[in-house]
N, C-alpha and C positions, 0 to 999 in steps of 0.2 A: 504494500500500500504506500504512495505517494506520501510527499510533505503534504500535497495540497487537498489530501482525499480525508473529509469527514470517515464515520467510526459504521456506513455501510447506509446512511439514509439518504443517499444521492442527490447529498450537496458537498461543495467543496469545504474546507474546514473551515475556512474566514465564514462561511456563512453559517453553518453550523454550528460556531463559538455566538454568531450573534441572535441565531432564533433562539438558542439556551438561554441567554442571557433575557430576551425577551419575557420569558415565561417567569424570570425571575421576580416580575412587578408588574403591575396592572396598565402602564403603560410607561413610553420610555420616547422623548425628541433626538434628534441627530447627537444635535452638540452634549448632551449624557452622555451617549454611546461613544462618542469618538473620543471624549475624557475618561471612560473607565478603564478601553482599547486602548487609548493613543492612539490611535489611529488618525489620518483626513477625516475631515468629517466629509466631504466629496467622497469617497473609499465608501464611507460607513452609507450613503446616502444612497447609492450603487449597489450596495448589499439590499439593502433593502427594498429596492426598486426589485431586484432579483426575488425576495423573499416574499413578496409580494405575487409576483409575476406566479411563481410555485404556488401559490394560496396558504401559504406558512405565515403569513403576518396581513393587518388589515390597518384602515387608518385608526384610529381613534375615535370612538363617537364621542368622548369629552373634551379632547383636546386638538384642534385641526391640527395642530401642528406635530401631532404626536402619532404613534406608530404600537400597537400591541398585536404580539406572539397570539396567532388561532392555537386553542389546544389541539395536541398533538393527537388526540382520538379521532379529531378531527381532517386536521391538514395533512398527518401524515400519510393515510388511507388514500386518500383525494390525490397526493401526489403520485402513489404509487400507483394506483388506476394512472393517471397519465402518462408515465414514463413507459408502464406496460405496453400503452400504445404507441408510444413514440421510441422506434427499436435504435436510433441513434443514440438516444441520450441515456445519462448514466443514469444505472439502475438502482433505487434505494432497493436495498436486504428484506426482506418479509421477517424474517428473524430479528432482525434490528430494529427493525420498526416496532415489533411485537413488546420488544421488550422496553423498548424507549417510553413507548405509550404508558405498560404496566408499571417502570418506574416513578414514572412522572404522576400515572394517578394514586400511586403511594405516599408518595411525598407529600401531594393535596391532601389526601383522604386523612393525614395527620391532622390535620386543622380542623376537620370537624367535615359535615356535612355540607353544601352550600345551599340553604335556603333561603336564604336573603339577599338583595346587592343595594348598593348606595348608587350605582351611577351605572351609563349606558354600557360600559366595556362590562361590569359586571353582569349584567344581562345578558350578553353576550357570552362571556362564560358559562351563564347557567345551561344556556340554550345547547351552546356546543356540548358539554358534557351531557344533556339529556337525548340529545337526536342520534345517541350511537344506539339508541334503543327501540327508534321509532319500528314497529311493524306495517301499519297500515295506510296512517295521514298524519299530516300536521297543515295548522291554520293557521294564517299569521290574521291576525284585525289591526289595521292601521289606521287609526281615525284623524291623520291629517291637523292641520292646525302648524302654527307657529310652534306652541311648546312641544307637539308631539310630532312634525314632521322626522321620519326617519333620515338621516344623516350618514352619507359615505363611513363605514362602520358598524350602521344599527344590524342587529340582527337579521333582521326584515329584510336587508338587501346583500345580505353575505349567499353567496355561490356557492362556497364550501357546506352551509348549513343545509342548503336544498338538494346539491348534486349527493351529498350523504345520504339523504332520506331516498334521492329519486335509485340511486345504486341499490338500497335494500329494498327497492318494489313498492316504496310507498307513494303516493300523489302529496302535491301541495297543493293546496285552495290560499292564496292570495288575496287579500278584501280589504281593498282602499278607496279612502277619502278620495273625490277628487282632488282636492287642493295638495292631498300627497303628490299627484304626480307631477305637480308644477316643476317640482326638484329633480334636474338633471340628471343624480344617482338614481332617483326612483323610476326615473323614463328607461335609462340603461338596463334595471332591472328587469322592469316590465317587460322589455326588448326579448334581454334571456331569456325570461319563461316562457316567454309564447313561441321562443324558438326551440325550446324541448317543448314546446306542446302544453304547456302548462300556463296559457295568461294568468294575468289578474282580474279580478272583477271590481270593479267600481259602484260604489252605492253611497249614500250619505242620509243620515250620519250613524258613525259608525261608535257606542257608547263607551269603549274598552278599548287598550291597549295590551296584546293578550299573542300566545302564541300558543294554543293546543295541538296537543302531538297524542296520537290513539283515541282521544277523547278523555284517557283517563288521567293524563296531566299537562298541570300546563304554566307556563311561566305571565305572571300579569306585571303589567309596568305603571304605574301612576303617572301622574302629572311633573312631576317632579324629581321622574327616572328612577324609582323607589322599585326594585322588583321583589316579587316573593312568588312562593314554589305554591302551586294549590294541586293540593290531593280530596279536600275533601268533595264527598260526593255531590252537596244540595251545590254547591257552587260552580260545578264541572259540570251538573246538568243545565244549569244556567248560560253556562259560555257555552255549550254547544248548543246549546236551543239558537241564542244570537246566532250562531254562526253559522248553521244551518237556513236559518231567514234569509240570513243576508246574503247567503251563498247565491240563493233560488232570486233572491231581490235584484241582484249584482245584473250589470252588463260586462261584458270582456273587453278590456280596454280596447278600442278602437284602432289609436296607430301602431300598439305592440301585433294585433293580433293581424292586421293589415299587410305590414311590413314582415310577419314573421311567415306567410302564407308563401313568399319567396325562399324562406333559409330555414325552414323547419329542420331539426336534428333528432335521429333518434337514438338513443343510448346504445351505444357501440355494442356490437354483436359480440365480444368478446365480456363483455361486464352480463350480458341476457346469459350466453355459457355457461357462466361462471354460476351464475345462480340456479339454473336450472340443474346443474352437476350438483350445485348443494345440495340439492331436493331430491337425487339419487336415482335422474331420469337417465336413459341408454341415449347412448349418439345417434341411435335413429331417434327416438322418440325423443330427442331433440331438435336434430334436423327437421322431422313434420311441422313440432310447436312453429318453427321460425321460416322454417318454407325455402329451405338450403340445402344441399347436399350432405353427406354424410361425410364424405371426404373433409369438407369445408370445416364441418365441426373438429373432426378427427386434430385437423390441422391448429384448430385455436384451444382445443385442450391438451396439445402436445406445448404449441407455446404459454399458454400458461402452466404447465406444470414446469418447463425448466425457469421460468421467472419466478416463479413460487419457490424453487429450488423441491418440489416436492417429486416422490417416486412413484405415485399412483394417482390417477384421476380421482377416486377416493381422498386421499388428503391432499390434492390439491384445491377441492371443493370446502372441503374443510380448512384449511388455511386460509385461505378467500375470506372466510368468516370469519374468523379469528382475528386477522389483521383489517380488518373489517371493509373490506373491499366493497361485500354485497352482503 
Protein backbone atom coordinates (compact mmCIF):
# COMPACT_ATOMS: atom_id res chain seq x y z
CA UNK A 1 0.00 0.00 0.00
CA UNK A 2 1.10 3.44 -1.09
CA UNK A 3 2.12 6.66 1.11
CA UNK A 4 -0.97 8.09 -0.46
CA UNK A 5 -3.53 5.09 -0.07
CA UNK A 6 -6.06 5.52 2.83
CA UNK A 7 -6.57 2.14 5.22
CA UNK A 8 -8.98 0.30 2.13
CA UNK A 9 -12.06 2.90 1.81
CA UNK A 10 -11.10 4.29 -1.47
CA UNK A 11 -9.86 7.57 -0.61
CA UNK A 12 -6.44 8.60 -0.70
CA UNK A 13 -5.19 9.32 2.90
CA UNK A 14 -5.08 13.37 2.84
CA UNK A 15 -8.80 12.69 2.46
CA UNK A 16 -9.32 10.03 4.61
CA UNK A 17 -7.36 11.99 7.62
CA UNK A 18 -9.85 14.75 6.82
CA UNK A 19 -13.42 12.85 6.64
CA UNK A 20 -12.12 11.40 10.23
CA UNK A 21 -11.47 14.32 11.44
CA UNK A 22 -14.93 15.54 10.32
CA UNK A 23 -16.81 13.08 12.30
CA UNK A 24 -14.96 14.25 15.17
CA UNK A 25 -17.41 17.42 15.72
CA UNK A 26 -20.74 18.42 14.41
CA UNK A 27 -19.30 20.75 12.06
CA UNK A 28 -15.83 22.18 11.09
CA UNK A 29 -14.83 25.61 8.39
CA UNK A 30 -11.67 25.41 6.11
CA UNK A 31 -9.54 27.60 8.09
CA UNK A 32 -10.10 24.93 11.46
CA UNK A 33 -9.06 22.32 9.22
CA UNK A 34 -6.09 23.69 7.76
CA UNK A 35 -4.95 24.95 11.55
CA UNK A 36 -5.20 21.46 13.07
CA UNK A 37 -3.45 19.84 9.51
CA UNK A 38 -1.23 22.64 8.79
CA UNK A 39 -2.04 22.37 5.81
CA UNK A 40 -3.23 25.25 2.71
CA UNK A 41 -6.31 26.00 3.46
CA UNK A 42 -6.78 25.98 -0.67
CA UNK A 43 -5.29 22.00 -0.16
CA UNK A 44 -7.83 21.47 2.65
CA UNK A 45 -10.75 23.26 0.52
CA UNK A 46 -9.85 20.73 -2.47
CA UNK A 47 -10.30 17.89 -0.17
CA UNK A 48 -13.29 18.67 0.58
CA UNK A 49 -14.76 19.70 -2.73
CA UNK A 50 -13.46 15.93 -3.35
CA UNK A 51 -15.20 14.61 -0.19
CA UNK A 52 -18.04 16.15 -1.01
CA UNK A 53 -18.17 15.09 -4.76
CA UNK A 54 -17.95 11.05 -2.91
CA UNK A 55 -21.15 12.06 -0.78
CA UNK A 56 -18.80 11.66 2.56
CA UNK A 57 -19.31 15.37 3.60
CA UNK A 58 -22.22 17.90 3.04
CA UNK A 59 -22.60 21.78 3.78
CA UNK A 60 -23.63 22.63 6.92
CA UNK A 61 -27.27 23.50 7.44
CA UNK A 62 -26.17 25.83 10.54
CA UNK A 63 -23.30 27.24 9.26
CA UNK A 64 -22.97 28.33 5.36
CA UNK A 65 -19.64 28.50 5.76
CA UNK A 66 -19.13 25.29 7.38
CA UNK A 67 -18.76 21.62 6.16
CA UNK A 68 -20.00 18.28 8.31
CA UNK A 69 -18.68 14.52 7.96
CA UNK A 70 -22.28 12.33 6.42
CA UNK A 71 -22.15 9.36 8.87
CA UNK A 72 -20.26 6.72 7.71
CA UNK A 73 -23.43 4.09 7.76
CA UNK A 74 -24.33 6.21 5.49
CA UNK A 75 -21.79 7.63 2.86
CA UNK A 76 -19.72 4.83 3.03
CA UNK A 77 -22.36 2.26 1.41
CA UNK A 78 -23.29 5.05 -1.06
CA UNK A 79 -19.63 5.34 -2.14
CA UNK A 80 -19.03 1.89 -2.44
CA UNK A 81 -22.21 1.38 -4.78
CA UNK A 82 -20.43 3.92 -6.86
CA UNK A 83 -17.10 2.83 -7.32
CA UNK A 84 -18.65 -0.67 -7.86
CA UNK A 85 -19.85 0.96 -10.89
CA UNK A 86 -17.37 2.84 -11.97
CA UNK A 87 -14.50 -0.03 -12.64
CA UNK A 88 -11.74 2.64 -13.04
CA UNK A 89 -11.67 4.00 -9.82
CA UNK A 90 -10.30 2.97 -6.73
CA UNK A 91 -12.18 0.45 -4.81
CA UNK A 92 -13.04 1.03 -1.05
CA UNK A 93 -12.61 -2.74 0.84
CA UNK A 94 -16.32 -4.00 1.99
CA UNK A 95 -14.32 -5.37 4.86
CA UNK A 96 -13.02 -1.98 5.70
CA UNK A 97 -15.90 -0.29 5.21
CA UNK A 98 -17.71 -2.81 7.51
CA UNK A 99 -15.61 -2.39 10.15
CA UNK A 100 -15.08 1.44 9.90
CA UNK A 101 -18.84 1.97 10.16
CA UNK A 102 -19.01 -0.70 13.26
CA UNK A 103 -16.29 1.20 14.98
CA UNK A 104 -17.54 4.57 14.44
CA UNK A 105 -21.06 3.47 15.65
CA UNK A 106 -19.33 2.23 18.90
CA UNK A 107 -17.67 5.06 19.60
CA UNK A 108 -21.20 7.08 19.29
CA UNK A 109 -23.22 4.52 20.89
CA UNK A 110 -20.91 5.47 24.08
CA UNK A 111 -22.60 8.68 24.42
CA UNK A 112 -25.89 7.55 24.84
CA UNK A 113 -28.69 7.11 22.41
CA UNK A 114 -29.56 10.13 20.19
CA UNK A 115 -32.97 11.32 20.77
CA UNK A 116 -32.77 14.73 20.67
CA UNK A 117 -30.76 17.50 18.54
CA UNK A 118 -30.36 21.36 19.04
CA UNK A 119 -29.62 22.22 15.52
CA UNK A 120 -30.09 21.34 11.70
CA UNK A 121 -26.77 19.07 11.27
CA UNK A 122 -28.06 17.31 14.38
CA UNK A 123 -31.08 16.36 12.55
CA UNK A 124 -29.39 15.36 10.08
CA UNK A 125 -27.43 12.87 12.02
CA UNK A 126 -30.51 11.55 13.42
CA UNK A 127 -31.86 10.95 10.16
CA UNK A 128 -28.79 9.25 8.65
CA UNK A 129 -28.33 6.92 11.50
CA UNK A 130 -32.01 5.90 11.24
CA UNK A 131 -32.48 5.27 7.39
CA UNK A 132 -29.96 2.21 7.40
CA UNK A 133 -33.05 0.67 8.74
CA UNK A 134 -35.79 1.90 6.55
CA UNK A 135 -37.73 -1.26 4.94
CA UNK A 136 -40.44 0.08 3.13
CA UNK A 137 -40.91 4.29 2.88
CA UNK A 138 -39.88 7.35 4.20
CA UNK A 139 -41.79 10.84 4.08
CA UNK A 140 -40.19 13.99 4.26
CA UNK A 141 -43.12 17.00 5.01
CA UNK A 142 -41.48 20.39 4.30
CA UNK A 143 -43.72 23.10 5.15
CA UNK A 144 -41.70 25.92 3.50
CA UNK A 145 -41.59 29.28 5.12
CA UNK A 146 -38.52 31.40 5.98
CA UNK A 147 -37.68 29.65 9.21
CA UNK A 148 -38.39 26.37 7.86
CA UNK A 149 -37.06 26.42 4.30
CA UNK A 150 -34.76 23.51 3.97
CA UNK A 151 -31.12 24.78 3.20
CA UNK A 152 -28.14 23.10 1.16
CA UNK A 153 -27.49 20.42 4.09
CA UNK A 154 -31.18 19.96 5.60
CA UNK A 155 -31.91 16.41 5.57
CA UNK A 156 -34.76 16.85 3.14
CA UNK A 157 -32.35 17.54 0.33
CA UNK A 158 -29.34 15.05 1.15
CA UNK A 159 -28.85 12.31 -1.82
CA UNK A 160 -27.16 10.14 0.28
CA UNK A 161 -30.30 9.87 2.65
CA UNK A 162 -32.71 8.97 -0.28
CA UNK A 163 -30.22 6.94 -2.71
CA UNK A 164 -29.81 4.65 0.88
CA UNK A 165 -33.55 4.17 1.24
CA UNK A 166 -34.01 3.90 -2.65
CA UNK A 167 -30.88 0.88 -2.69
CA UNK A 168 -32.87 -1.18 0.07
CA UNK A 169 -36.31 -1.06 -2.16
CA UNK A 170 -37.95 1.53 -0.32
CA UNK A 171 -39.81 4.63 -2.14
CA UNK A 172 -39.64 8.28 -0.93
CA UNK A 173 -42.86 10.50 -0.80
CA UNK A 174 -41.45 14.09 -0.90
CA UNK A 175 -44.36 16.90 0.27
CA UNK A 176 -43.50 20.45 -0.08
CA UNK A 177 -44.58 23.80 0.42
CA UNK A 178 -44.55 25.72 -2.53
CA UNK A 179 -42.43 28.43 -1.24
CA UNK A 180 -39.90 25.58 -0.53
CA UNK A 181 -39.07 25.37 -3.84
CA UNK A 182 -38.36 28.85 -4.46
CA UNK A 183 -34.70 27.74 -3.04
CA UNK A 184 -32.27 26.72 -5.67
CA UNK A 185 -31.15 23.54 -3.50
CA UNK A 186 -34.74 22.41 -3.35
CA UNK A 187 -35.20 22.83 -7.31
CA UNK A 188 -31.99 20.63 -7.69
CA UNK A 189 -33.44 18.25 -5.45
CA UNK A 190 -36.74 18.16 -6.89
CA UNK A 191 -34.70 17.62 -10.26
CA UNK A 192 -33.01 14.39 -8.75
CA UNK A 193 -36.18 12.75 -7.66
CA UNK A 194 -38.01 12.94 -10.48
CA UNK A 195 -35.02 11.62 -12.36
CA UNK A 196 -35.02 8.28 -10.27
CA UNK A 197 -38.62 8.59 -10.73
CA UNK A 198 -39.60 9.61 -7.41
CA UNK A 199 -40.81 13.68 -7.78
CA UNK A 200 -42.17 15.65 -5.08
CA UNK A 201 -45.53 16.62 -4.55
CA UNK A 202 -46.40 20.16 -3.75
CA UNK A 203 -49.59 21.16 -1.49
CA UNK A 204 -49.91 23.95 1.15
CA UNK A 205 -49.97 24.01 3.97
CA UNK A 206 -48.06 21.68 5.20
CA UNK A 207 -48.52 21.80 9.52
CA UNK A 208 -45.19 19.79 10.60
CA UNK A 209 -41.65 19.49 9.92
CA UNK A 210 -41.20 15.75 10.10
CA UNK A 211 -39.43 12.81 8.38
CA UNK A 212 -41.34 9.30 8.73
CA UNK A 213 -39.45 6.28 7.74
CA UNK A 214 -41.83 2.68 7.80
CA UNK A 215 -44.50 4.80 9.49
CA UNK A 216 -43.33 3.43 12.67
CA UNK A 217 -40.71 6.25 13.24
CA UNK A 218 -39.95 9.27 12.79
CA UNK A 219 -37.69 12.27 13.38
CA UNK A 220 -39.96 15.97 13.98
CA UNK A 221 -38.04 19.25 13.64
CA UNK A 222 -39.65 22.40 15.24
CA UNK A 223 -39.58 25.90 14.53
CA UNK A 224 -36.43 26.49 15.87
CA UNK A 225 -34.56 23.35 14.43
CA UNK A 226 -35.23 21.50 17.87
CA UNK A 227 -35.44 17.69 16.60
CA UNK A 228 -36.65 14.79 18.61
CA UNK A 229 -37.00 10.93 17.93
CA UNK A 230 -41.06 9.91 18.10
CA UNK A 231 -41.94 6.39 18.67
CA UNK A 232 -44.94 6.61 20.36
CA UNK A 233 -47.88 5.32 18.70
CA UNK A 234 -51.09 8.14 19.07
CA UNK A 235 -48.45 10.57 17.57
CA UNK A 236 -47.14 8.32 14.59
CA UNK A 237 -50.77 7.73 13.80
CA UNK A 238 -51.02 11.28 13.44
CA UNK A 239 -48.19 12.04 11.17
CA UNK A 240 -49.05 9.48 8.88
CA UNK A 241 -52.63 10.30 8.61
CA UNK A 242 -51.13 14.07 7.57
CA UNK A 243 -49.06 12.54 5.39
CA UNK A 244 -51.20 10.28 3.64
CA UNK A 245 -53.71 13.46 2.93
CA UNK A 246 -51.26 15.24 1.78
CA UNK A 247 -49.69 12.70 -0.24
CA UNK A 248 -53.20 12.16 -2.26
CA UNK A 249 -53.65 16.23 -1.81
CA UNK A 250 -50.08 16.96 -3.55
CA UNK A 251 -49.44 17.76 -7.23
CA UNK A 252 -45.87 16.53 -8.61
CA UNK A 253 -43.98 19.33 -9.08
CA UNK A 254 -44.21 20.52 -12.56
CA UNK A 255 -40.72 21.42 -13.98
CA UNK A 256 -38.90 18.45 -11.85
CA UNK A 257 -41.32 16.16 -13.28
CA UNK A 258 -41.28 17.82 -16.98
CA UNK A 259 -37.78 18.02 -17.22
CA UNK A 260 -37.15 14.75 -15.69
CA UNK A 261 -39.50 12.94 -18.54
CA UNK A 262 -36.18 13.52 -20.71
CA UNK A 263 -33.38 11.96 -18.14
CA UNK A 264 -35.27 9.45 -16.19
CA UNK A 265 -32.77 6.94 -14.34
CA UNK A 266 -33.36 3.60 -13.10
CA UNK A 267 -31.29 2.12 -10.25
CA UNK A 268 -28.44 0.25 -11.93
CA UNK A 269 -29.07 -3.25 -12.80
CA UNK A 270 -26.40 -4.31 -10.68
CA UNK A 271 -27.69 -2.71 -7.16
CA UNK A 272 -31.63 -4.70 -8.56
CA UNK A 273 -28.98 -8.17 -8.45
CA UNK A 274 -27.65 -7.55 -5.66
CA UNK A 275 -30.86 -7.43 -3.95
CA UNK A 276 -32.79 -10.00 -5.50
CA UNK A 277 -29.55 -12.48 -4.79
CA UNK A 278 -30.23 -11.22 -1.19
CA UNK A 279 -33.69 -12.71 -1.28
CA UNK A 280 -32.17 -16.02 -2.51
CA UNK A 281 -33.71 -15.92 -6.07
CA UNK A 282 -31.64 -18.30 -9.04
CA UNK A 283 -30.14 -16.27 -12.15
CA UNK A 284 -32.90 -17.36 -14.15
CA UNK A 285 -35.43 -16.29 -11.82
CA UNK A 286 -33.66 -13.25 -11.82
CA UNK A 287 -33.18 -12.76 -15.37
CA UNK A 288 -37.39 -13.07 -15.81
CA UNK A 289 -37.86 -10.55 -12.76
CA UNK A 290 -35.65 -7.88 -14.86
CA UNK A 291 -36.34 -9.09 -18.42
CA UNK A 292 -32.34 -9.97 -19.37
CA UNK A 293 -30.53 -12.62 -20.05
CA UNK A 294 -29.05 -15.19 -17.94
CA UNK A 295 -25.66 -14.66 -19.07
CA UNK A 296 -26.13 -10.99 -18.28
CA UNK A 297 -26.97 -11.68 -14.63
CA UNK A 298 -24.22 -14.43 -14.53
CA UNK A 299 -21.85 -11.74 -15.56
CA UNK A 300 -22.98 -9.00 -12.71
CA UNK A 301 -22.93 -11.59 -9.80
CA UNK A 302 -19.54 -12.77 -10.82
CA UNK A 303 -18.53 -8.96 -10.62
CA UNK A 304 -20.00 -8.22 -7.61
CA UNK A 305 -18.72 -11.13 -5.94
CA UNK A 306 -14.85 -10.21 -6.67
CA UNK A 307 -15.69 -6.47 -5.56
CA UNK A 308 -17.22 -7.83 -2.58
CA UNK A 309 -14.20 -9.81 -2.32
CA UNK A 310 -16.77 -12.74 -1.56
CA UNK A 311 -16.41 -16.66 -2.70
CA UNK A 312 -20.02 -17.41 -3.30
CA UNK A 313 -23.15 -15.65 -4.69
CA UNK A 314 -24.44 -16.66 -1.23
CA UNK A 315 -22.33 -14.32 0.60
CA UNK A 316 -21.94 -12.17 -1.79
CA UNK A 317 -25.62 -11.21 -1.21
CA UNK A 318 -25.15 -11.31 2.17
CA UNK A 319 -22.28 -8.88 2.25
CA UNK A 320 -24.29 -6.45 0.12
CA UNK A 321 -26.21 -6.24 3.26
CA UNK A 322 -24.12 -6.03 5.79
CA UNK A 323 -22.13 -3.33 4.32
CA UNK A 324 -25.23 -2.04 3.54
CA UNK A 325 -25.26 -1.67 -0.13
CA UNK A 326 -29.15 -2.84 -0.56
Amino acid sequence: MGDDTGIGLGLDKRAELVYRKLLLGPRWRPHELSRDFGWPEEEIKAILATLRADGLASSSGDDPEAVRGIEPCVALPTLLARRMREANSAQAGPVMVERFVRLHERATDRLGPVTHGTSRDEASTMVERLITRVEKDIVFLVPGGNASDPADGAFELSRPIADMALRRGATVRSIWAPSALRSPACARHAQWLAEQEMPPRSVSPIPIRAMIMDGTTAVVVSDDNRARLVWAAPELEWLNSVADRLWERGMPVRQAAGRASYTKTRRPRSEIVLRLLAEGLTDDAIARRLGCSVRTVRNDVASAMTALNARSRFQAGVRAMQVGLI
